[in-house]
N, C-alpha and C positions, 0 to 999 in steps of 0.2 A: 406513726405513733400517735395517731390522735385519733380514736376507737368511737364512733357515734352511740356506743353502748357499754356498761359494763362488761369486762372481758369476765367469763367463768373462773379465771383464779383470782378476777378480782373480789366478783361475788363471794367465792369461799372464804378468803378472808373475811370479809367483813362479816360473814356470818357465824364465821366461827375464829373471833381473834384471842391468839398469841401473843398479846403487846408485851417486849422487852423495854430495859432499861440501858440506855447509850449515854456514858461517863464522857464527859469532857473536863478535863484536867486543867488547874491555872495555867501558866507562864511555867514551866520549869526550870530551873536552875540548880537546883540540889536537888536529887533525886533519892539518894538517902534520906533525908529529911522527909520526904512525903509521903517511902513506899507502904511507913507504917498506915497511914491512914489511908490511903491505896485500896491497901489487903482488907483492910474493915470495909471500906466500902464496895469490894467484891464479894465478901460473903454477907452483904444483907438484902440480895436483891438477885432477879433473874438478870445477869449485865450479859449483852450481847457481843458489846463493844466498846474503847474508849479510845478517845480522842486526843491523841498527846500534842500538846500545847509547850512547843519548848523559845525559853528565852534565846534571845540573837549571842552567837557565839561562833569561834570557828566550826568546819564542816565535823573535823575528828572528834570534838568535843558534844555536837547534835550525836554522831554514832554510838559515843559511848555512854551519853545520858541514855538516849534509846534503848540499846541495848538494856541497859539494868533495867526499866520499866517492865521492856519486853519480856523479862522474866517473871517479874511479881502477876504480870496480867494473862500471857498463856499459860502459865501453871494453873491458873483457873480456867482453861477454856475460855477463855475470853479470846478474841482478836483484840489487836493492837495496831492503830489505825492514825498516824503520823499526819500533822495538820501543816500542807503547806510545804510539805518538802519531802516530795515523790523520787528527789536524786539520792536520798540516802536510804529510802525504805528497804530494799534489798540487802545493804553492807551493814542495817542497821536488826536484820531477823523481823521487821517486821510485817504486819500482815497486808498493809496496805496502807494510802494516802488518800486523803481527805483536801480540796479544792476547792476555794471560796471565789471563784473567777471562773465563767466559761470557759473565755481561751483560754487561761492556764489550766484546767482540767483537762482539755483538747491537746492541747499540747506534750500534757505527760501521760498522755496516755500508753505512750510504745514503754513510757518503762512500766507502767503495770501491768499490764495485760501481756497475755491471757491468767497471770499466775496469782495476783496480786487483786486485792478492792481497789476502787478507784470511786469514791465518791464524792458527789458533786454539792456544795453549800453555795452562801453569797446569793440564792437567786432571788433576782428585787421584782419576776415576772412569770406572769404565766410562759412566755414566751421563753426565759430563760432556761424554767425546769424543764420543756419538749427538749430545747436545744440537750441540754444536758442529758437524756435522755436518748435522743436519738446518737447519742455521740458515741453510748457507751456504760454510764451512768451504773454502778450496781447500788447505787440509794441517792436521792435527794433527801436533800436537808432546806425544809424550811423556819424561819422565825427565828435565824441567830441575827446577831448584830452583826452591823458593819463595823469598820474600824473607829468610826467616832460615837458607837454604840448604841446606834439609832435602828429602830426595827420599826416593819410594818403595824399596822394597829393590830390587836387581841381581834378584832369581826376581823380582819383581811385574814389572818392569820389561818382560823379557827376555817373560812370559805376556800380558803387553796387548799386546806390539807385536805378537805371534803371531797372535794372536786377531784383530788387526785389520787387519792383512797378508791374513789368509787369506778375510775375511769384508766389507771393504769396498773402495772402488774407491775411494773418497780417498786421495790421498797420506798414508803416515804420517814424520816427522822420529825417531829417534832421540837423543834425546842424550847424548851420552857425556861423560862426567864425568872420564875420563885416556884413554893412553893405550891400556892393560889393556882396555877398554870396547869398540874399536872391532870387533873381531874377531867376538866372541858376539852383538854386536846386528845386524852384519852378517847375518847367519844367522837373525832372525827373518822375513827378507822386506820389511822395511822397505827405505822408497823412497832413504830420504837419511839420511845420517848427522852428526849436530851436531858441530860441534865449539866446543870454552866457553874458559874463558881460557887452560887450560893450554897451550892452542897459544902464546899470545901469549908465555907467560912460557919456554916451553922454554928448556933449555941451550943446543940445537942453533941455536936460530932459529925464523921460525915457518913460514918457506918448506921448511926441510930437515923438521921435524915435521909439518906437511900433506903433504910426500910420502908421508912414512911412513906414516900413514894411509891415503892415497889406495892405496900398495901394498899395504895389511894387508888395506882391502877387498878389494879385487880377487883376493888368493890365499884370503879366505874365499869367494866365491862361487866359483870355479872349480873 
């Protein structure tokens, strides 16, 4: 997996991109509470995917917050994509997990596969995303935070996603850290573009701020 050339479906992406938008969700805890603003922010935008973000609870209580999510977001054709806990996606309907660790991406991967996403975040290297990658990998995710919320720089950022736009046929996830972000990441070639809590917290809302977005791609690729 390391190609001395652009592969031909990497080329056709990049020449002809589809860039969607990939929801990543606070902490949950109340899922009632949020599916309202959920549903607005699925119908303001092309969303491919979201990200469920669930606060520390027991195992039965992660399935049944899940669950009720899993419903507001495949009703839209959305995937529904469990962050960090690959052992309830199956008992939870949903479509897949998301892994911010190598090894723990490697590792869970016999419960996702072949039925399930299993995509890989957390990478702090070039070396991390091949690994992830050759692992198995159905999307890298660059430019999220680690746990004490610290990310590579806006130039590092904006050069991996390039590099690996141009040079692998995996999807790659952007993520954008404000609004500011969405525009220049569009433009590396990247497949989908993240969005983190600031959608949640906007002034606007979080339906009227995934438009905005959703618009901001679409006039940087055109």
């Amino acid at each position: 997996m390391t190609p001395n050339s652009p592969s031909p479906a990497s080329r056709e992406r990049r020449n002809n991109p589809r860039q969607r938008l990939y929801l990543i969700t606070p902490a949950i805890g109340e899922p009632e509470r949020f599916a309202e603003d959920l549903e607005g922010a699925l119908g303001a935008g092309d969303i491919a995917a979201v990200l469920l973000r669930l606060a520390d609870t027991g195992e039965r209580t992660l399935i049944e917050r899940s669950k009720r999510i899993a419903g507001v977001v495949q009703s839209c054709d959305v995937a529904l994509v469990v962050d960090n806990h690959p052992e309830i996606v199956a008992r939870a309907d949903a479509d897949g997990a998301h892994l911010t660790d190598v090894a723990k991406f490697a590792a869970a991967l016999s419960l996702l596969k072949p039925e399930r996403i299993a995509g890989a975040g957390g990478l702090r290297s070039r070396h991390d995303a091949m690994l992830a990658g050759e692992a198995g990998a159905d999307y890298v995710m660059f430019g999220d935070p680690d746990r004490n919320g610290r990310r590579a720089s806006f130039e590092e950022l904006l050069e991996r996603l390039t590099w690996w736009a141009e040079l692998f046929e995996i999807p790659c996830v952007a993520y954008a850290a404000g609004a500011d972000e969405v525009a220049p990441l569009s433009r590396t070639g990247a497949d989908f573009i993240a969005l983190g809590d600031w959608v949640w917290s906007a002034q606007e809302g979080a339906a009227k701020a995934t438009a905005a977005a959703a618009a901001t791609l679409v006039d940087a690729v055109t």
